[in-house]
C-alpha positions in Angstrom: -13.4 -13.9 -9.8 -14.7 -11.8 -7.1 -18.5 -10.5 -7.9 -18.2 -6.7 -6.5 -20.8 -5.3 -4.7 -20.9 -2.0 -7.3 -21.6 -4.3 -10.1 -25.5 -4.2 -9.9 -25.0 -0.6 -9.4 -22.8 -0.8 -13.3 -25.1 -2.8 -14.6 -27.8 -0.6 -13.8 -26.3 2.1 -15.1 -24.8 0.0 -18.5 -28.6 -0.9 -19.1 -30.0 2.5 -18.1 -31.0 5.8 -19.7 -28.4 8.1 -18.0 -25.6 8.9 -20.2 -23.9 10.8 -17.3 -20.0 9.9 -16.4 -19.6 7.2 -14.0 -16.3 7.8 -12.2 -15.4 4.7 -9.8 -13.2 6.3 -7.1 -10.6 4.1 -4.7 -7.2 3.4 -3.7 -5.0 1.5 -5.3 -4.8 -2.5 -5.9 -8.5 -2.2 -4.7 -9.5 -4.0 -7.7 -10.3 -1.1 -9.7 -8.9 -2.5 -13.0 -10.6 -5.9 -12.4 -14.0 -4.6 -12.2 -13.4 -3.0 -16.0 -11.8 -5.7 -17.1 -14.6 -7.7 -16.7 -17.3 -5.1 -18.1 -14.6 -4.8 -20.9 -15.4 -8.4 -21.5 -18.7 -8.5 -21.6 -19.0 -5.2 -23.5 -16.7 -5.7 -26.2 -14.4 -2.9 -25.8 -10.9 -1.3 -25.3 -9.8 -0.1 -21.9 -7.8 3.2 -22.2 -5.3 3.4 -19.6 -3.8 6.8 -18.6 -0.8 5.6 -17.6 0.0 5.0 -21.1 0.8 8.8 -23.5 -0.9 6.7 -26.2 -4.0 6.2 -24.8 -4.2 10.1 -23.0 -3.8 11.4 -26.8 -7.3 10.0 -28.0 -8.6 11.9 -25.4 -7.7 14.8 -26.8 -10.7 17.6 -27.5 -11.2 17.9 -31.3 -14.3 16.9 -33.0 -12.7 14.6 -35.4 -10.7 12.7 -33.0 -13.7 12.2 -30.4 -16.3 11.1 -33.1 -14.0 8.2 -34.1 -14.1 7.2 -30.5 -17.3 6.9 -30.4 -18.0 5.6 -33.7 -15.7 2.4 -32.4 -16.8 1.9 -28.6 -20.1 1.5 -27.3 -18.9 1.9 -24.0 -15.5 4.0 -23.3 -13.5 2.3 -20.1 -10.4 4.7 -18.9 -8.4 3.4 -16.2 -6.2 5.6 -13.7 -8.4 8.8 -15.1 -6.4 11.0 -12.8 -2.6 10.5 -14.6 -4.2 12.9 -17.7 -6.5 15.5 -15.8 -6.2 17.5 -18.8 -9.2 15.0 -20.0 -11.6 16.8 -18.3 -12.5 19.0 -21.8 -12.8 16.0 -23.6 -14.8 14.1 -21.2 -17.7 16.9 -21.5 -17.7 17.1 -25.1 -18.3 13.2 -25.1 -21.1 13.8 -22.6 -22.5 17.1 -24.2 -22.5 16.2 -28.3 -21.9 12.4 -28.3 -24.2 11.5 -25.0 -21.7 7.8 -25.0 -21.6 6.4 -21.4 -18.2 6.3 -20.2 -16.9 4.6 -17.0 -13.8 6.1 -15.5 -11.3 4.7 -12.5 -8.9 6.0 -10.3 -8.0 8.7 -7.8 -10.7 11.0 -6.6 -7.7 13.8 -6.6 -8.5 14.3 -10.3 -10.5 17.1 -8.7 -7.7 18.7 -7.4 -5.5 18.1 -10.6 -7.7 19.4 -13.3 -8.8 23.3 -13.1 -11.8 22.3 -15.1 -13.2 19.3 -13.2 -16.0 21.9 -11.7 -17.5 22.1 -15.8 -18.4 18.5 -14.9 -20.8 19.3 -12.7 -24.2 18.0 -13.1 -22.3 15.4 -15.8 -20.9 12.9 -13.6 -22.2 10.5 -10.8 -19.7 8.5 -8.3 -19.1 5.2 -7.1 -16.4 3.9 -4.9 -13.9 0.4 -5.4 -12.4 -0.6 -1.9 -10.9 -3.3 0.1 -13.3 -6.0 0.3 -16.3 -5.9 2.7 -17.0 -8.6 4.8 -19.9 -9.0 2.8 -18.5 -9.1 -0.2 -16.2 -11.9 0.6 -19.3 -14.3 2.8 -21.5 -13.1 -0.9 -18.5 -14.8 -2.7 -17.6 -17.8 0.1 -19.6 -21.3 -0.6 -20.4 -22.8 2.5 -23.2 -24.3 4.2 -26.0 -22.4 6.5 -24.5 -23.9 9.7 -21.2 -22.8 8.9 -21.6 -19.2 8.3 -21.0 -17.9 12.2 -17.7 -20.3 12.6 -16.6 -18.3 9.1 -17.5 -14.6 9.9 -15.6 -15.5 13.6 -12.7 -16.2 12.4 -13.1 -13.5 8.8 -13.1 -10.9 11.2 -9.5 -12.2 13.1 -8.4 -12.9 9.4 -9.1 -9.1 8.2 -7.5 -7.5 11.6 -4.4 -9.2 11.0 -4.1 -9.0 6.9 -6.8 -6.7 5.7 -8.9 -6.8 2.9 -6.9 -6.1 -0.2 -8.2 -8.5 -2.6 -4.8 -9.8 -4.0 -4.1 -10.8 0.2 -7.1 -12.0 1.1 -8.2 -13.9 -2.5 -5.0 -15.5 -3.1 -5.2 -18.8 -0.9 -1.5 -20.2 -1.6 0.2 -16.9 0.5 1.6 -18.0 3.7 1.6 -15.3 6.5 5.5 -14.6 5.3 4.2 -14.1 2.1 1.3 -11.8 2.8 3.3 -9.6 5.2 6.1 -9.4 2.0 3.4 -8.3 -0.5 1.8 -5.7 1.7 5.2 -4.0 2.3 5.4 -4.6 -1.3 1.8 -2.8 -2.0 2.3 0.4 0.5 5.5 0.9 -0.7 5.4 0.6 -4.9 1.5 1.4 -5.2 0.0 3.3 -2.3 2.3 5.6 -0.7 4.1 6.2 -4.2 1.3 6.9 -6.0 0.6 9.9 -3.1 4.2 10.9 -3.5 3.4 10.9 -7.3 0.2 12.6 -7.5 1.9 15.7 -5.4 5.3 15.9 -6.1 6.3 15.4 -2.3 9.4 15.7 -1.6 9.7 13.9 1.4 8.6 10.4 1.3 10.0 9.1 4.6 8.4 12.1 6.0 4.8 10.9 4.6 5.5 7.2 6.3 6.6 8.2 9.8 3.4 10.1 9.5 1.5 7.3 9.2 3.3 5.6 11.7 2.5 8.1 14.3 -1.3 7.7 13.5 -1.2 3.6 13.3 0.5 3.7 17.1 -2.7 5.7 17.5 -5.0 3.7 16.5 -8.7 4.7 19.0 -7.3 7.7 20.4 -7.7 12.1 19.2 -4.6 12.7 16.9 -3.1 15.4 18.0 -1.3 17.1 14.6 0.7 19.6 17.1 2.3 16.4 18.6 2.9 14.4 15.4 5.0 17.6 14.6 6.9 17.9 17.2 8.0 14.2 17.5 9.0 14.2 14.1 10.6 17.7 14.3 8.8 18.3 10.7 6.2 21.9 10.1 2.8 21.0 11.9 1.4 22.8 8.2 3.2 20.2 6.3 1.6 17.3 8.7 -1.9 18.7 8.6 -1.5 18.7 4.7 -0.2 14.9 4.9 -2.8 13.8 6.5 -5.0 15.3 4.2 -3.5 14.0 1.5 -4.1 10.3 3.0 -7.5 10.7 3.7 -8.7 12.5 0.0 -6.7 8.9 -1.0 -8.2 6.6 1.2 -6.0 5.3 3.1 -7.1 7.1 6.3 -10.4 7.8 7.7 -11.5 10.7 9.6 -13.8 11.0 12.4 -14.7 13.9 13.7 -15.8 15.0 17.1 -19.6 15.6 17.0 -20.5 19.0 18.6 -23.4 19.9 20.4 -23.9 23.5 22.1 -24.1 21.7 25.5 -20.7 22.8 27.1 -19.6 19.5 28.5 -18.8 18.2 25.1 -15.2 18.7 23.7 -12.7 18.0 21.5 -9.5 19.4 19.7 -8.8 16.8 17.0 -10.3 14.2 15.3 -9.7 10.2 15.5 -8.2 8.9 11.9 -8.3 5.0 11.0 -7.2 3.6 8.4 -8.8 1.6 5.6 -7.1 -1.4 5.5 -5.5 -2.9 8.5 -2.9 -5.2 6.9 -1.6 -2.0 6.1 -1.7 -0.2 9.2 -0.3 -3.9 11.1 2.6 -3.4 8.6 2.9 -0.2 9.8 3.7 -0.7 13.4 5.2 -4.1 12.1 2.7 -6.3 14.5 1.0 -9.7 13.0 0.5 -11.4 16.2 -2.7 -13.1 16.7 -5.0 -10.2 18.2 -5.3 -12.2 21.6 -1.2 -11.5 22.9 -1.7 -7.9 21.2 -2.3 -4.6 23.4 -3.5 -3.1 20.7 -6.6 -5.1 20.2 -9.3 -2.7 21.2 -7.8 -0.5 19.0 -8.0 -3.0 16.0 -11.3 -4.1 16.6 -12.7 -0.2 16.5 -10.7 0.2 13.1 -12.2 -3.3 11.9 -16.0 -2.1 12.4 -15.6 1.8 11.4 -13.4 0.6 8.4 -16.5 -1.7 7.5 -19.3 0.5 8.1 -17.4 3.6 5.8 -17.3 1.0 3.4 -21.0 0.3 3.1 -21.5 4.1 3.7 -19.4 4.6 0.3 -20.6 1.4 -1.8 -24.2 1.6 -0.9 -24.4 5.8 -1.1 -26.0 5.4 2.5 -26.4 9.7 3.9 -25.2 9.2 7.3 -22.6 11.2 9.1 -20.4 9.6 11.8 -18.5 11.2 15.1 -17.1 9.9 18.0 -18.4 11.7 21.2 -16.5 13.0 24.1 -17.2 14.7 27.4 -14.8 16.5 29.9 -14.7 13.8 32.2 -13.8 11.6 29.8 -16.5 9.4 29.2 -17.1 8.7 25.6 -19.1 6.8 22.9 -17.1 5.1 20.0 -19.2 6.0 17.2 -22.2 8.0 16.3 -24.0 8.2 13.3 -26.8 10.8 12.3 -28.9 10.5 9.5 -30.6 13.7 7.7 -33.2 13.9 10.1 -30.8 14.4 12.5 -31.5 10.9 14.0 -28.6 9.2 16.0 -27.0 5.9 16.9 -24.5 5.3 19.7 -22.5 2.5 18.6 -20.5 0.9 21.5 -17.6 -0.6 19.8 -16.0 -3.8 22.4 -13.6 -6.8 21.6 -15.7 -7.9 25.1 -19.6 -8.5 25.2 -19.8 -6.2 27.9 -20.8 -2.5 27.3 -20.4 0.9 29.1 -21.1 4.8 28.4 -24.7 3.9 27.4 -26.1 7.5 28.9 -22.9 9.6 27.8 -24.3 11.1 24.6 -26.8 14.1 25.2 -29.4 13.7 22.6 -32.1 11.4 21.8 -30.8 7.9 20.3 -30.5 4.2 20.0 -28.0 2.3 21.8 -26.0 -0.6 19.9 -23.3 -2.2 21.6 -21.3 -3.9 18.5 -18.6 -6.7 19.4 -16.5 -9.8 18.4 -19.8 -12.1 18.6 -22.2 -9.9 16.9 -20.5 -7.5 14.6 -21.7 -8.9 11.2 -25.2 -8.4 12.2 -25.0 -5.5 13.7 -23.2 -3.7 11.2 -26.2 -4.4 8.7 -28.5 -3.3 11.2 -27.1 0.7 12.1 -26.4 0.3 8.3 -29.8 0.6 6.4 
């Protein structure tokens, strides 16, 4: 089994005085249910899963019913916390009268479900459960010193092509066939129908085309007007798609960093997405990244997919932006810390560089590639 790289982060807070929620936040099949499996384990306890109308009506807020919970488990594991946002009244009484740690998993959108996930505040803390890193899986990888560069090489052609689900990447006996099958599989029963679920669309064709558009994309501003109008859908009902994918992760946004200098501009953002076995299914593309035109493109997913990961798992306070001027010169990726501190991160499948003077404010250059990415990454990351 996969060690996770939140688990010293549980651990901590299992052995620890805070007796504040921990809510683990990420999409689905990202190994969410694992992870409290195994605390369940080595805890001794239930898992309550919200999918199930059994499990929801423990939850329910009456004195009686909550003590005997806590009288039984030491720990309380819910799974899938956002299927029963009605939980939100019991969850603080557990925290306010019966101070029990509880560790919840699922959607982040229990925020938007429940009406009274805002009496929480100051009562929970966050992690986040997502494809694997390409840390977490060299952490997990036996191998000798001298092999490690040959195996991050070819990890990082491995995750372009397949992604980073952990059921795709863990499960050795999948042929390519077989991994292309059970990510159709996974976007299609699990991710995208769980957004359909969560919001009562009404259009799920609609919601895949739209992803579609923004995975033939992939490096480039998405423009929402043009999305629209392609599709011949409302550019309202696109915008609120796409917002819908991102508060689910399967998209990243980055924004267009503003400065008051006038030669900077920008009318959308760039969106990526979080997985790139999903977005390859997408456009329906598994060719080695060498005969694909697309490869720029892939490689600039692979390292801002990576670094939001670290971002998330290791609560690092950096923003990130991609830059643009009127001529068109612009910088892949910038990140600013709180003291308003930036990196210009040069993102190339080549070793070669380019727009090294583009961004107007005082920063650090990296140029990040095929070669050096696993280092690098570590470094901007800190």
């Amino acid at each position: 089994m996969f060690k996770r790289a939140i688990e010293p982060f549980i651990k901590q807070y299992l052995h620890g005085e805070s007796d504040k929620i921990l809510f683990i936040w990420g999409p689905r099949r990202s190994g969410k249910t694992t992870l409290l499996e195994k605390i369940a384990e080595e805890q001794g306890v239930a898992i309550f899963n919200f999918d199930l109308l059994t499990d929801q009506e423990r939850f329910v807020p009456r004195r009686e019913v909550l003590q005997k919970l806590v009288s039984e488990h030491k720990v309380i594991l819910i799974d899938e916390v956002q299927n029963y946002p009605e939980s939100t009244v019991a969850l603080k009484v557990l925290h306010d009268e019966f101070h029990v740690k509880i560790i919840a998993t699922g959607s982040s959108e229990l925020r938007q479900k429940s009406k009274k996930f805002d009496s929480l505040a100051g009562r929970y803390i966050e992690q986040f459960c997502l494809p694997l890193s390409v840390y977490e899986i060299t952490d997990n990888t036996k191998m000798f010193a001298y092999e490690k560069d040959d195996f991050v090489k070819q990890l990082q052609s491995e995750l372009q092509k397949f992604g980073a689900y952990p059921e795709i990447y863990v499960n050795e006996n999948l042929s390519e066939e077989d991994k292309i099958e059970k990510l159709q599989m996974m976007f299609d029963t699990y991710i995208l129908k769980e957004v359909i679920n969560i919001y009562d669309l009404k259009n799920e064709k609609l919601a895949k085309d739209i992803l579609t558009q923004i995975a033939l994309q992939l490096g480039s501003e998405v423009s929402i007007r043009e999305i629209a109008a392609n599709l011949g859908a409302n550019k309202k009902t696109v915008a609120n798609y796409i917002e819908i994918f991102i508060k689910n992760y399967i998209l990243i946004p980055l924004p267009s960093f503003k400065t008051n200098i006038r030669k900077a501009v920008s009318e959308h953002r760039k969106l990526y997405f979080y997985d790139l076995g999903i977005r390859n299914m997408l456009v329906r593309d598994f060719r080695n990244l060498t005969l694909r035109p697309d490869k720029g493109g892939v490689f600039e997913n692979f390292i801002i997919a990576e670094i939001e990961k670290q971002r998330k798992i290791h609560r690092i306070h950096k923003s990130m932006y991609f830059y643009r001027e009127y001529g068109g010169k612009e910088i892949d990726l910038i990140l600013e810390d709180y003291k308003k501190q930036y990196q210009a991160l040069e993102i190339k499948v080549s070793e070669s560089g380019g727009n090294k003077d583009v961004f107007p404010l005082p920063h650090s250059v990296t140029l990040v590639n095929t070669q050096n990415y696993f280092e690098k990454i570590k470094e901007v990351i800190k």
